[in-house]
N, C-alpha and C positions, 0 to 999 in steps of 0.2 A: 718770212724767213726768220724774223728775231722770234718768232712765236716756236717754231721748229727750236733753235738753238736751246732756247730754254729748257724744252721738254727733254733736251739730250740732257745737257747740263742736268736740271732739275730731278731727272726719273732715271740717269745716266742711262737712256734709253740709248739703242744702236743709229746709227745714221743709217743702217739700211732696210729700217723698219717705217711704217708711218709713224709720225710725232707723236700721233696719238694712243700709239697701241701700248698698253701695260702689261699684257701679258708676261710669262716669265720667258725671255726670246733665247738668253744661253744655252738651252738647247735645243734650238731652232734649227734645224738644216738650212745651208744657204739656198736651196730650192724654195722652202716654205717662205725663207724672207724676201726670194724676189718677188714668189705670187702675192704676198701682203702689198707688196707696193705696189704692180701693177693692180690688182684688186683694190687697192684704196685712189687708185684713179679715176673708178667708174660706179665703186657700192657706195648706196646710200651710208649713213652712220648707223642706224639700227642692224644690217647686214656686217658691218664691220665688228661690231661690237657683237653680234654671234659668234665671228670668226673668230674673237679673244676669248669666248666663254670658249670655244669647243678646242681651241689647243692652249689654252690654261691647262686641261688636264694630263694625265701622262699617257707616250705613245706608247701603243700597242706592239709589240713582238713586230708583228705581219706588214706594218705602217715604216717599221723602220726598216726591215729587211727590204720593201719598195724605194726608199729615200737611198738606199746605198748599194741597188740592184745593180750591179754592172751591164752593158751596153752588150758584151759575149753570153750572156745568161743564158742558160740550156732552156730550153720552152717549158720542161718539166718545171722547173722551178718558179717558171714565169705561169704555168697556168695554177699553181699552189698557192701563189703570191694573190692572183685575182681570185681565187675562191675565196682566200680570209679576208680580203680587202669586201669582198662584193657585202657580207653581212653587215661592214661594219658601216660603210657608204650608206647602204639603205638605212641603215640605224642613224647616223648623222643627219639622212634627209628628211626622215623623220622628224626629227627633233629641230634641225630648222631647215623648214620644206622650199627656204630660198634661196638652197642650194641646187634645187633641183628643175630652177630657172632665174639665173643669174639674171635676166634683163628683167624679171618682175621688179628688184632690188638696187636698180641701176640707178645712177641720176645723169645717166649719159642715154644716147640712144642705142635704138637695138643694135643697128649695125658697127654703129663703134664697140658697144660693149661686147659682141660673139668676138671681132677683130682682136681685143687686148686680148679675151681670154684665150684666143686659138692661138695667136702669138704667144702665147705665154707659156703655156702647154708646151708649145714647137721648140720654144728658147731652153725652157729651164728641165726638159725630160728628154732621155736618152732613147734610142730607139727599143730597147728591152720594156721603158717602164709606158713608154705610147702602148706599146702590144698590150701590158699586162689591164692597161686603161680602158683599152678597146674590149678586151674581156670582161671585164668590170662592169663595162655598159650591156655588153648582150647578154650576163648574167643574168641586171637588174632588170631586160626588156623582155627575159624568157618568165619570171617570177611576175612582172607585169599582165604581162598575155597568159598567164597562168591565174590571174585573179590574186595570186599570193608573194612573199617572199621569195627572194632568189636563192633558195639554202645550198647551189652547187649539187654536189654528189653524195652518196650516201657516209655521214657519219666518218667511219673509218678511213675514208680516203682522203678526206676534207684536212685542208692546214689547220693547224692549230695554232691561235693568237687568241690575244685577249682584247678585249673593247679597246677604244682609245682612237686618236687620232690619226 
């Protein structure tokens, strides 16, 4: 606990982030900050510490327009949302592939670690942005079974965002 206090004091880090995270959190959505904490419940510290490199940088158009999607969102919008999301996800798991199984990275066990994160999913995402998630995933299982990327639709119909978190 005194160790916590410090690192708020010290880093005048958020109470509702992990003590340890340095990232820049002011413009954190309160969604990203509860997954931090329920995820620094159960990842290793090498896992954490990707998760500071990869929203250290700046979000994407498509990343924000998800975080502030409203729960009435017309589907159009929601399946626009998961095309720009679907490149940037596979580009993130890319680049740390232990996202793309959370209990590889765990230091809890499997079944507690699926519990926080499906809980966490359920608590902190509206039913618009579950849908837009659920899309997201059959994007990146159709680009899977395809051998390749999930690039969505041709070009011209696809959202437009930019890289980022």
């Amino acid at each position: 606990m005194r160790q916590e206090l410090a690192a708020i004091l010290a880093n005048r880090a958020s109470v509702d982030l992990p003590a340890d995270f340095r990232a820049p959190a002011h413009d954190l959505p309160e969604s990203q900050r509860s997954f931090l904490l329920a995820y620094s419940s159960i990842l290793n510290p090498a896992a954490m510490a990707a998760l500071q490199e990869q929203l250290a940088g700046p979000r994407s158009a498509v990343a924000a327009q998800f975080e502030t999607l409203p729960e009435d969102a017309p589907e159009e919008v929601r399946r626009r949302i998961a095309e720009g999301l679907a490149p940037e996800t596979r580009k993130q798991q890319e680049d740390h592939p232990f996202l793309s199984d959370l209990e590889a990275s765990s230091r809890r066990e499997a079944a507690i670690t699926r519990s926080v994160v499906l809980h966490a999913v359920v608590e902190f995402c509206n039913e618009a942005q579950l849908g837009v998630l659920q899309r997201v995933n059959a994007l990146l299982a159709e680009g899977d079974a395809a051998g390749g990327p999930a690039d969505g639709p041709p070009e011209a119909a696809r959202w437009e965002g930019g890289a980022g978190r």
